[in-house]
Backbone atoms as SQL, in Angstrom:
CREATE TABLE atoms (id INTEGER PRIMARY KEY, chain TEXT, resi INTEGER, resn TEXT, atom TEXT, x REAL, y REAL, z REAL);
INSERT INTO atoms VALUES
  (1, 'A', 1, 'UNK', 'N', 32.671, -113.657, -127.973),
  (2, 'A', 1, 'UNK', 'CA', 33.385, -112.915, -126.962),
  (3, 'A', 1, 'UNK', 'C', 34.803, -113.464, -126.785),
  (4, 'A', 2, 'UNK', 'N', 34.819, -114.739, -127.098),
  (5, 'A', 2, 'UNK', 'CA', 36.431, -115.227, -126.960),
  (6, 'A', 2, 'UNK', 'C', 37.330, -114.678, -127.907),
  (7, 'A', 3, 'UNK', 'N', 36.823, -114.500, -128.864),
  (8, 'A', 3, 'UNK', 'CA', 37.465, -113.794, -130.260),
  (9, 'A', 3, 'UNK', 'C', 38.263, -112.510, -129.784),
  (10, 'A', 4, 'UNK', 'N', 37.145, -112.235, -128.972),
  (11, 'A', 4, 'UNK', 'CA', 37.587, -110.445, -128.590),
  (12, 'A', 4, 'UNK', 'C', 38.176, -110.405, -127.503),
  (13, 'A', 5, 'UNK', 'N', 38.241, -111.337, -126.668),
  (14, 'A', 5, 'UNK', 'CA', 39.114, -111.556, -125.372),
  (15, 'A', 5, 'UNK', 'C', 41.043, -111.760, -126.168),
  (16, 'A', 6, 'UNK', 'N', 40.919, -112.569, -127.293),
  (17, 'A', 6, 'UNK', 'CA', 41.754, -112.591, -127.744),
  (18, 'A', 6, 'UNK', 'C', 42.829, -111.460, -128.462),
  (19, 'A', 7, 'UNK', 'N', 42.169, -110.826, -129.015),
  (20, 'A', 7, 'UNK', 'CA', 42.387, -109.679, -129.604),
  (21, 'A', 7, 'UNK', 'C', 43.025, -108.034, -128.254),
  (22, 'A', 8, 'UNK', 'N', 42.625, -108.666, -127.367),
  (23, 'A', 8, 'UNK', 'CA', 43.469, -107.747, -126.343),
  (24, 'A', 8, 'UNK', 'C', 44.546, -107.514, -125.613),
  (25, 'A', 9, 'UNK', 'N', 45.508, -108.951, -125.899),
  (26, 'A', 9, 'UNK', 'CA', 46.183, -109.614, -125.122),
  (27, 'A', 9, 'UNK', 'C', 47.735, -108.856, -125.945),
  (28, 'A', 10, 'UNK', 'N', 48.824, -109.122, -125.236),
  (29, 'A', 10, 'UNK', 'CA', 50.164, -108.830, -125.773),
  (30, 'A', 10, 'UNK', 'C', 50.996, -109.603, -125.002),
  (31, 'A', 11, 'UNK', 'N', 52.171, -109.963, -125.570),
  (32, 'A', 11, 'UNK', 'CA', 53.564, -110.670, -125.302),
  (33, 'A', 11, 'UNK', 'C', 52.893, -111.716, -124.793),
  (34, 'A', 12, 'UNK', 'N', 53.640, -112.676, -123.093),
  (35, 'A', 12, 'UNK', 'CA', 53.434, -113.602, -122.818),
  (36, 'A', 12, 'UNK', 'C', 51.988, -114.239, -122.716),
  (37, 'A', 13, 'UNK', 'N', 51.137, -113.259, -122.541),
  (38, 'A', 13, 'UNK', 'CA', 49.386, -113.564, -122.358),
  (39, 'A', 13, 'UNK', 'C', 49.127, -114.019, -123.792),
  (40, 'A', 14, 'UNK', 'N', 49.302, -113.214, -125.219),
  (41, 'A', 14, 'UNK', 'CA', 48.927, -113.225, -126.656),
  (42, 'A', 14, 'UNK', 'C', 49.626, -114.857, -126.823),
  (43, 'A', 15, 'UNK', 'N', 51.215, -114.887, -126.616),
  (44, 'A', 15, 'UNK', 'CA', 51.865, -115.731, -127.244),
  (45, 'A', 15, 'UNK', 'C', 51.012, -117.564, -126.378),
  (46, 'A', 16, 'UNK', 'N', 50.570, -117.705, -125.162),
  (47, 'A', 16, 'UNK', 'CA', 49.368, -118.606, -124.265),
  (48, 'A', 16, 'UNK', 'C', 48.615, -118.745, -125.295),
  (49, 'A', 17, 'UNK', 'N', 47.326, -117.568, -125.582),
  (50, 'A', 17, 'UNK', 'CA', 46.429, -117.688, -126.441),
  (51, 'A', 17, 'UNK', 'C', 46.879, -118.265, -127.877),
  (52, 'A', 18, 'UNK', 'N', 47.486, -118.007, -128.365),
  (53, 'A', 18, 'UNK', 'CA', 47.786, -118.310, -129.942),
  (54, 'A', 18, 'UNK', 'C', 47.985, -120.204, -129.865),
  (55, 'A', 19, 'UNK', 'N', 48.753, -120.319, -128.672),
  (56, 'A', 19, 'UNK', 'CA', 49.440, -121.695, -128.507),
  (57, 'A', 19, 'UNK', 'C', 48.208, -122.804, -127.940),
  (58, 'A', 20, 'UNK', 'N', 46.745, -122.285, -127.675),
  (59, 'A', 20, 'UNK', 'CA', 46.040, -122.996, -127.189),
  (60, 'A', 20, 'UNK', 'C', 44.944, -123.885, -127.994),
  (61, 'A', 21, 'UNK', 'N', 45.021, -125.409, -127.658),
  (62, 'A', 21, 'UNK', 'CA', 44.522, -126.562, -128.485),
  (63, 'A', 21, 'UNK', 'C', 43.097, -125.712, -129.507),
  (64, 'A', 22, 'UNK', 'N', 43.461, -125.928, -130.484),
  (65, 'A', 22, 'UNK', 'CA', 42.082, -125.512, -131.031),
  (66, 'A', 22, 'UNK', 'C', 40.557, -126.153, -130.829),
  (67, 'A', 23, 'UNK', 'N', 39.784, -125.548, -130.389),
  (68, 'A', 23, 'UNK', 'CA', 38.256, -125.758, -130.324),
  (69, 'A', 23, 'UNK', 'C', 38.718, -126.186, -128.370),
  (70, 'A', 24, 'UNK', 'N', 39.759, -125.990, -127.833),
  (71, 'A', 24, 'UNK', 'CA', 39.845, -126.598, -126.434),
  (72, 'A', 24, 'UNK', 'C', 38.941, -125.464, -125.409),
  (73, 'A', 25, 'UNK', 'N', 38.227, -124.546, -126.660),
  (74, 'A', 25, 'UNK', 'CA', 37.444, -123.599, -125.156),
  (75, 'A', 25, 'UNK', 'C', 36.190, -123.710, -125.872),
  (76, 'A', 26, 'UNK', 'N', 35.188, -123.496, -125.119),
  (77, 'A', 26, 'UNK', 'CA', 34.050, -123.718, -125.367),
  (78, 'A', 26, 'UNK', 'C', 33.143, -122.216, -125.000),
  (79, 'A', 27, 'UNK', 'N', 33.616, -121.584, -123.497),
  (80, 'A', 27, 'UNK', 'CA', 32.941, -120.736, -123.953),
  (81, 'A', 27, 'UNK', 'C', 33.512, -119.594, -123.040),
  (82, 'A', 28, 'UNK', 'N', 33.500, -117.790, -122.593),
  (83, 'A', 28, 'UNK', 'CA', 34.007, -117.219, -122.386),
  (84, 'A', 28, 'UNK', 'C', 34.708, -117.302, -120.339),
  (85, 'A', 29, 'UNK', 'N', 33.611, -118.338, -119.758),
  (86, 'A', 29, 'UNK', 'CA', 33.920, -119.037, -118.719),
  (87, 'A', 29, 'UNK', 'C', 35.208, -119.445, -118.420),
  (88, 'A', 30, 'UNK', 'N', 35.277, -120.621, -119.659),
  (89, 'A', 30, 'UNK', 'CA', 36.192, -121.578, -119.622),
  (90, 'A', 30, 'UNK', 'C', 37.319, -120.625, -119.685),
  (91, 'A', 31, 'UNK', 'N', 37.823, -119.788, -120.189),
  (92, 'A', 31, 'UNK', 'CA', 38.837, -119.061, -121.109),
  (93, 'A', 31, 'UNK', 'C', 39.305, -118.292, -119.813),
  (94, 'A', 32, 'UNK', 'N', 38.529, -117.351, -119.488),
  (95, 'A', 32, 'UNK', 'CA', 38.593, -116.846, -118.128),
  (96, 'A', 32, 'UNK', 'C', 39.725, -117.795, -117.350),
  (97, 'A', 33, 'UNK', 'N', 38.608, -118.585, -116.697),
  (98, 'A', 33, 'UNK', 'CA', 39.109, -119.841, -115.760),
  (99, 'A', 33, 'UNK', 'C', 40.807, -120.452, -116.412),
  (100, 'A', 34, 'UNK', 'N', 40.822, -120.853, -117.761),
  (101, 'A', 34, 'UNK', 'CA', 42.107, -121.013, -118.162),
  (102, 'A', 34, 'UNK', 'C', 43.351, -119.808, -117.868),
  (103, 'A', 35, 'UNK', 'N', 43.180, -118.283, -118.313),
  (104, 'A', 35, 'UNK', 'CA', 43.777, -117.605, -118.238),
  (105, 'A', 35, 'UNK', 'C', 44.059, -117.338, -116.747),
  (106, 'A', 36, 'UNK', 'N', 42.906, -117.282, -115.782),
  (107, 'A', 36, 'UNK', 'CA', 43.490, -117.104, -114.676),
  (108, 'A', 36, 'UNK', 'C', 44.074, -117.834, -114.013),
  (109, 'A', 37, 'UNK', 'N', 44.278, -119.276, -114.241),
  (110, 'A', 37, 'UNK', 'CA', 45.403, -120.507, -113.571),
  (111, 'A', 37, 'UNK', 'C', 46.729, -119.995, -114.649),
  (112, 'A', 38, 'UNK', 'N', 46.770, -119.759, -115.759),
  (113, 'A', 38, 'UNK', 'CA', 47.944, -119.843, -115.765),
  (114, 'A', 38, 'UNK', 'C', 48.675, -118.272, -115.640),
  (115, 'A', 39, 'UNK', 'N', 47.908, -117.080, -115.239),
  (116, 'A', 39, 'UNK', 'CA', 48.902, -115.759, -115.167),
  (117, 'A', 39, 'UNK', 'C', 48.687, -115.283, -113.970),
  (118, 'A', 40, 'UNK', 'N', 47.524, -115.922, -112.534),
  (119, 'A', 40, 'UNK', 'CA', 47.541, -115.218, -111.318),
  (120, 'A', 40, 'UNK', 'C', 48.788, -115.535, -110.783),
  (121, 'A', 41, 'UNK', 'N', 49.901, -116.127, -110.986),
  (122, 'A', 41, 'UNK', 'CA', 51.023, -116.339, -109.692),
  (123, 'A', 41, 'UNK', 'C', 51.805, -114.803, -110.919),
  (124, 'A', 42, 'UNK', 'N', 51.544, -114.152, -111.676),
  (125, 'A', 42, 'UNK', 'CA', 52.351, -112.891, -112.074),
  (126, 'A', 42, 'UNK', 'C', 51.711, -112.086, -111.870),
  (127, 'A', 43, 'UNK', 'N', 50.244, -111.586, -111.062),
  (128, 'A', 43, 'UNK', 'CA', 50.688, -110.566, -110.169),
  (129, 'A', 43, 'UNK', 'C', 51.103, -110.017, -109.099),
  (130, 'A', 44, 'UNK', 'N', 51.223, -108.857, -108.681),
  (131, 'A', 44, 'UNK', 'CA', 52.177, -108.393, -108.001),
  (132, 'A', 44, 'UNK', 'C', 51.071, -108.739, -106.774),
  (133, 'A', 45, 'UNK', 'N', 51.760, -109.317, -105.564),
  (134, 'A', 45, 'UNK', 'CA', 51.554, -109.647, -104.344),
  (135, 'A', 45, 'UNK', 'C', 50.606, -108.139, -103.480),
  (136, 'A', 46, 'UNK', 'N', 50.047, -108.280, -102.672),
  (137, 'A', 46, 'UNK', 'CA', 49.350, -107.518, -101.699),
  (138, 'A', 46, 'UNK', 'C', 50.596, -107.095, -100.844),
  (139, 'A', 47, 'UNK', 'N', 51.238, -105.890, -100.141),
  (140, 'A', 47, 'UNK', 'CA', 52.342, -105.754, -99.439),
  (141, 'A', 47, 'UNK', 'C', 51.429, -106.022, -97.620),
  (142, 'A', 48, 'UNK', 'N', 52.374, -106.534, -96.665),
  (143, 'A', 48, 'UNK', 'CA', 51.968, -106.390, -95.254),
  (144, 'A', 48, 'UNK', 'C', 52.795, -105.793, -94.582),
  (145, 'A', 49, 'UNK', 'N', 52.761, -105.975, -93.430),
  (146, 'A', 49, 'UNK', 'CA', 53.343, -104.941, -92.179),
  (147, 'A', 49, 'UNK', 'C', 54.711, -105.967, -92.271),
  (148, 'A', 50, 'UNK', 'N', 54.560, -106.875, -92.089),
  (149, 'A', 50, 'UNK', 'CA', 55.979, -107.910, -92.108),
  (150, 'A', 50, 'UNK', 'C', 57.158, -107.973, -93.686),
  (151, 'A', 51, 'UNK', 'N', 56.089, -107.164, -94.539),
  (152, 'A', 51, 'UNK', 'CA', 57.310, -106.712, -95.323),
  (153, 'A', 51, 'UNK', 'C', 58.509, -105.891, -95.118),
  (154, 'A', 52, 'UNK', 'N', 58.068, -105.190, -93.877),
  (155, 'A', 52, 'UNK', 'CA', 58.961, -104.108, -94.403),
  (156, 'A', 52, 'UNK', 'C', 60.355, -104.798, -93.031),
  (157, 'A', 53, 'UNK', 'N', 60.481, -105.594, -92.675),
  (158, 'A', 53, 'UNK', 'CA', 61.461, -106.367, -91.992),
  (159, 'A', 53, 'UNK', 'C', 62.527, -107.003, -93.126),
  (160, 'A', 54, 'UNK', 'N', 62.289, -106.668, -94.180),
  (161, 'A', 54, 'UNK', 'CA', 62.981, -106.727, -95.418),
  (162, 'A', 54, 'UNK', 'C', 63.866, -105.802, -95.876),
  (163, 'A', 55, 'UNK', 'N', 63.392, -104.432, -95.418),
  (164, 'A', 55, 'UNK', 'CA', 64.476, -103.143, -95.399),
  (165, 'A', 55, 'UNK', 'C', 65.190, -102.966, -94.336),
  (166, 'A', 56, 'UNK', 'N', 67.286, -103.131, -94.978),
  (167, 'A', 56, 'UNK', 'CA', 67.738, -102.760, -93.424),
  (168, 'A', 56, 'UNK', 'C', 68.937, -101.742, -93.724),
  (169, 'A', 57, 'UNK', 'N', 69.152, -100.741, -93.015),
  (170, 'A', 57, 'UNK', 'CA', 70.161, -99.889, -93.251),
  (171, 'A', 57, 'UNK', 'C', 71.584, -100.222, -93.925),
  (172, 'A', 58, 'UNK', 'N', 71.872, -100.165, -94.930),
  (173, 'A', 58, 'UNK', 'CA', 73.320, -100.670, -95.025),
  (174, 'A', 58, 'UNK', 'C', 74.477, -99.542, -94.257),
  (175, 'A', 59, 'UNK', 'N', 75.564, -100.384, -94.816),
  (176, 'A', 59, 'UNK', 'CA', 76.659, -99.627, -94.336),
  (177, 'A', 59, 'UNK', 'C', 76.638, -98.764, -94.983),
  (178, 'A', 60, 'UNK', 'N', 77.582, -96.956, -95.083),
  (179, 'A', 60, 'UNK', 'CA', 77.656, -95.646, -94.865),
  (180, 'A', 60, 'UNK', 'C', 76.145, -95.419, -95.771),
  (181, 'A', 61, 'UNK', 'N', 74.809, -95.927, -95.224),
  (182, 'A', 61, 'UNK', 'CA', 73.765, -95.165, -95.712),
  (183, 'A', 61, 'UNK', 'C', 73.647, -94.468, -94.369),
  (184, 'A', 62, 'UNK', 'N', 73.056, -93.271, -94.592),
  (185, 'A', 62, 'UNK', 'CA', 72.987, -91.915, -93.861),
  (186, 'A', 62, 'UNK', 'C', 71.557, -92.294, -93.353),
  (187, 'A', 63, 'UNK', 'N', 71.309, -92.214, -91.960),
  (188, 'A', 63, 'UNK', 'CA', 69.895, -92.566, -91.194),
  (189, 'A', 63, 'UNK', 'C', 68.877, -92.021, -92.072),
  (190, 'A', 64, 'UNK', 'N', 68.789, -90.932, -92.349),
  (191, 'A', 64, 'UNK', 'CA', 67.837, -90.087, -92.818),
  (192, 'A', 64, 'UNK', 'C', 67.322, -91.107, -94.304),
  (193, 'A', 65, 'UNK', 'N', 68.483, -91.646, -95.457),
  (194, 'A', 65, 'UNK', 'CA', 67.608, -92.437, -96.655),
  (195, 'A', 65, 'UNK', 'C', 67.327, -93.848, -96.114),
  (196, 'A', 66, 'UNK', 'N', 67.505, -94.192, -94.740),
  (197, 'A', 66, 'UNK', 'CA', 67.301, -95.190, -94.432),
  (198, 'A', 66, 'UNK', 'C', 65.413, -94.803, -93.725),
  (199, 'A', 67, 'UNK', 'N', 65.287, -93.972, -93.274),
  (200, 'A', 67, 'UNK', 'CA', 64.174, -93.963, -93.022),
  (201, 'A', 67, 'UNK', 'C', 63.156, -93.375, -93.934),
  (202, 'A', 68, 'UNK', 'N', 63.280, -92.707, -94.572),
  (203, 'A', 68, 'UNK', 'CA', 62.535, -92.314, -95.740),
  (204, 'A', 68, 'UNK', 'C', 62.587, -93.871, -96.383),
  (205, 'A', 69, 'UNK', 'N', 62.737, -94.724, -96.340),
  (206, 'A', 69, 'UNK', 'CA', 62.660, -96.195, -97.312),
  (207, 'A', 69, 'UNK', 'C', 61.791, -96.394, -96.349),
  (208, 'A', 70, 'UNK', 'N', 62.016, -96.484, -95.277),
  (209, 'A', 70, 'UNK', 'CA', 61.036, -97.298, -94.451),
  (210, 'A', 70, 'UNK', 'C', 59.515, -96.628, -94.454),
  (211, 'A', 71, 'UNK', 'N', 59.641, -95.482, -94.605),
  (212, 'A', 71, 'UNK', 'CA', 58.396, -94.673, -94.719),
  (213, 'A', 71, 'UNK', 'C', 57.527, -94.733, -96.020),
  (214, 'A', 72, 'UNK', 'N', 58.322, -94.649, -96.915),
  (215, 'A', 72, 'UNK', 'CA', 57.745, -94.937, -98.282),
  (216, 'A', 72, 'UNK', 'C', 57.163, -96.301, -98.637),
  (217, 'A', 73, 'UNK', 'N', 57.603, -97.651, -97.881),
  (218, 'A', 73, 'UNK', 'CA', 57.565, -98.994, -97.751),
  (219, 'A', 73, 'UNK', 'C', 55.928, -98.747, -97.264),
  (220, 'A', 74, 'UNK', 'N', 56.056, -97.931, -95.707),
  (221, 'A', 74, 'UNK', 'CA', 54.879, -98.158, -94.796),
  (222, 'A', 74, 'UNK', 'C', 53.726, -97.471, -95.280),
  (223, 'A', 75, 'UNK', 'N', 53.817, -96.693, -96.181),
  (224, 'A', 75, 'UNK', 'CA', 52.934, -95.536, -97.130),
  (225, 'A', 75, 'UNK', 'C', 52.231, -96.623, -97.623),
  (226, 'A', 76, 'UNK', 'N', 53.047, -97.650, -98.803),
  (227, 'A', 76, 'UNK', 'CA', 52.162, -98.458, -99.601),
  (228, 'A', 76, 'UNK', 'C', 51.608, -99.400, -98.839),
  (229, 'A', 77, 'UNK', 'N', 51.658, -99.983, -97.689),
  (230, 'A', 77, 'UNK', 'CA', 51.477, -101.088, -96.740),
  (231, 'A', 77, 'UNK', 'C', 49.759, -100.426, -96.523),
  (232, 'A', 78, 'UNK', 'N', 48.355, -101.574, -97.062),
  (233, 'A', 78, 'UNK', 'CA', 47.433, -101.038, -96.474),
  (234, 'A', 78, 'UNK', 'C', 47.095, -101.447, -94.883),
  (235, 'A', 79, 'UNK', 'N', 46.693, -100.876, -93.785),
  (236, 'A', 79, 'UNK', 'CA', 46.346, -101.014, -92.901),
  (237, 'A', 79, 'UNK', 'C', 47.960, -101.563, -92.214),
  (238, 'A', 80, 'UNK', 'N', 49.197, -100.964, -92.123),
  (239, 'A', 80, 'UNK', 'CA', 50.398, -101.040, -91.358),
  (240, 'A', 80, 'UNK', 'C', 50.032, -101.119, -89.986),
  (241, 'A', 81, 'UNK', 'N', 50.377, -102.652, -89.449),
  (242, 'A', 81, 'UNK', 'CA', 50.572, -102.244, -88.102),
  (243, 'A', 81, 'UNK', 'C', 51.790, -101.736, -87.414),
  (244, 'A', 82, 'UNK', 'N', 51.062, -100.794, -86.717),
  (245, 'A', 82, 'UNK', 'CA', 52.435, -99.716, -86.040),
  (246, 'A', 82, 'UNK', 'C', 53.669, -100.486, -85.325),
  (247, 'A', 83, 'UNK', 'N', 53.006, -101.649, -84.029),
  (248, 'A', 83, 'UNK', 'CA', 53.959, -102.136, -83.824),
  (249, 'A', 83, 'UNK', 'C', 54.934, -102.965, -84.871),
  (250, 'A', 84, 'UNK', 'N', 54.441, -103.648, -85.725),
  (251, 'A', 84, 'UNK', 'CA', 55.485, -104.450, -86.125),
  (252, 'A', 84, 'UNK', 'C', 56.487, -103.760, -87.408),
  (253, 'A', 85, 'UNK', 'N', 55.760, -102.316, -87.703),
  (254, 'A', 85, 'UNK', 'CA', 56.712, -101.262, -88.150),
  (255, 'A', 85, 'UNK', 'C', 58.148, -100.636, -87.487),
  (256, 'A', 86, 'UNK', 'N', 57.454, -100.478, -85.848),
  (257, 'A', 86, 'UNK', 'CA', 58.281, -99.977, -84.930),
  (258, 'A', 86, 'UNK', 'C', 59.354, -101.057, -85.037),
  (259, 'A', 87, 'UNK', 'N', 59.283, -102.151, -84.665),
  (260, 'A', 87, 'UNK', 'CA', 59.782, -103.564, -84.510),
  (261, 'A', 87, 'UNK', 'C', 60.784, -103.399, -85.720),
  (262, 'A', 88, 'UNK', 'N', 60.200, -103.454, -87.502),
  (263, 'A', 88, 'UNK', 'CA', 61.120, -104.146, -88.192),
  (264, 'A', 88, 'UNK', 'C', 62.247, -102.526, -88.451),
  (265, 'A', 89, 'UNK', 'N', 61.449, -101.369, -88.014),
  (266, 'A', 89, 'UNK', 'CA', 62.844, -100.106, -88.363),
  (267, 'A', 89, 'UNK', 'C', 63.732, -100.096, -87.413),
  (268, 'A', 90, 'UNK', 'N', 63.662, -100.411, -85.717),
  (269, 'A', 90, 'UNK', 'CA', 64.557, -101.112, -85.029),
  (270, 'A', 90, 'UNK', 'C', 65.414, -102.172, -85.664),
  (271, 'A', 91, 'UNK', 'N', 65.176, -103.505, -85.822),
  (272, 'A', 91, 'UNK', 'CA', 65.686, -104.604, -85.947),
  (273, 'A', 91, 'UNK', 'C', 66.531, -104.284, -87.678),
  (274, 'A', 92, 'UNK', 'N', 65.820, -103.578, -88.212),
  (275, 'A', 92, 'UNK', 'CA', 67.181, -102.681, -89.463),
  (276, 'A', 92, 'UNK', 'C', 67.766, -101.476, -89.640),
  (277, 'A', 93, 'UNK', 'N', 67.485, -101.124, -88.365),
  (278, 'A', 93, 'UNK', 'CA', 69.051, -100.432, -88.166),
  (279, 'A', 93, 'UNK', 'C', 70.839, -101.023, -88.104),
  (280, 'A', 94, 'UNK', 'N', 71.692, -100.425, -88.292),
  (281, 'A', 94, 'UNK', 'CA', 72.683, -100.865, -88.159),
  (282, 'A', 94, 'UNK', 'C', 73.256, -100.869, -86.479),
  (283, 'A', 95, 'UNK', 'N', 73.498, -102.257, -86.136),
  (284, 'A', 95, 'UNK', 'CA', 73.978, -102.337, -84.719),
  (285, 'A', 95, 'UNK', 'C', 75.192, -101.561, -84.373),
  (286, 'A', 96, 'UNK', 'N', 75.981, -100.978, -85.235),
  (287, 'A', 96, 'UNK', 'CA', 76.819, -100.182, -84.746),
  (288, 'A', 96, 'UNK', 'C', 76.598, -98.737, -84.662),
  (289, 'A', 97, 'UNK', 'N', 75.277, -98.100, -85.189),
  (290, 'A', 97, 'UNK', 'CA', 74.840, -96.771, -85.297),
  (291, 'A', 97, 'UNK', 'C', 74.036, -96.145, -83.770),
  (292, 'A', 98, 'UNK', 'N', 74.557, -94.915, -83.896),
  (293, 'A', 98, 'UNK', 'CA', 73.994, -94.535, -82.249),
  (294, 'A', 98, 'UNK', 'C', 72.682, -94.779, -82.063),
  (295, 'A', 99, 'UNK', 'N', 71.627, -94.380, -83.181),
  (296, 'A', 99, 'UNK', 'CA', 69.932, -94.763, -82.933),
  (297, 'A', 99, 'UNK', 'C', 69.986, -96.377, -82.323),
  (298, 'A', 100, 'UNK', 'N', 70.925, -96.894, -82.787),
  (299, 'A', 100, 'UNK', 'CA', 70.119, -98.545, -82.152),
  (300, 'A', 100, 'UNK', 'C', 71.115, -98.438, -81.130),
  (301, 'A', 101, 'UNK', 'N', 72.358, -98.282, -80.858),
  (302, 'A', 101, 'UNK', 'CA', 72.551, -98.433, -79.444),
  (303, 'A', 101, 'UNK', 'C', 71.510, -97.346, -78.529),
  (304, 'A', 102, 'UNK', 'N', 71.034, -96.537, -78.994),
  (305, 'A', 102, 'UNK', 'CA', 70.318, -95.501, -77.762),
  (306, 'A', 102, 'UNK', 'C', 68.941, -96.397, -77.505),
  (307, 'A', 103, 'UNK', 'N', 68.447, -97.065, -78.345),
  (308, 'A', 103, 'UNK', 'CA', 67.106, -97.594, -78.496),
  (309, 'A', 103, 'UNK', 'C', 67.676, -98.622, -77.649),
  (310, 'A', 104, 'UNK', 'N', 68.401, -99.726, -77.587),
  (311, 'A', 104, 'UNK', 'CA', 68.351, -101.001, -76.716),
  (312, 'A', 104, 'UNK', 'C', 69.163, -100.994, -75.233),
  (313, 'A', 105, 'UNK', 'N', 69.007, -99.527, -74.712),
  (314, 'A', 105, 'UNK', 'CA', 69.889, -98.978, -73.554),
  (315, 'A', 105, 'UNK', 'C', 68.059, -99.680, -72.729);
């Protein structure tokens, strides 16, 4: 089965396998266990509600593609909490735009 674990792999995963001590696996366990210490920090992260405090309006973006980002952000977010959505599309707005002065009246 290691043979064939091998045989599936491409670019940085293939080029690991090829480079690994010969006879250093013993059996489809081990290989596993090897591959997953060295390629779980490359996948892609779980998204949360505190991501999206990461999107903030720039200057002359038009409210409207500023919130469609935020919406599309909160789409992929599983289980978004509302408040801290509400929270981070406030806190990235632009302080000089009428939505955030009307919001902190």
């Amino acid at each position: 089965m290691c043979k064939v674990f091998g045989s599936t792999l491409t670019g940085p995963a293939l080029q690991w396998y090829i480079h690994l001590p010969i006879k250093s696996i013993k059996s489809f366990a081990a290989i596993s266990d090897k591959f997953m210490e060295q390629f779980t920090s490359s996948r892609d992260l779980e998204k949360n509600s505190d991501d999206l405090y990461e999107i903030i309006q720039h200057r002359n973006e038009p409210l409207r593609s500023y919130i469609a980002l935020i919406n599309q952000a909160k789409v992929a977010i599983p289980e978004c909490n509302a408040d801290t959505a509400i929270s981070a599309f406030k806190r990235g707005l632009l302080p000089e735009g009428y939505l955030y002065k009307e919001l902190i009246k």
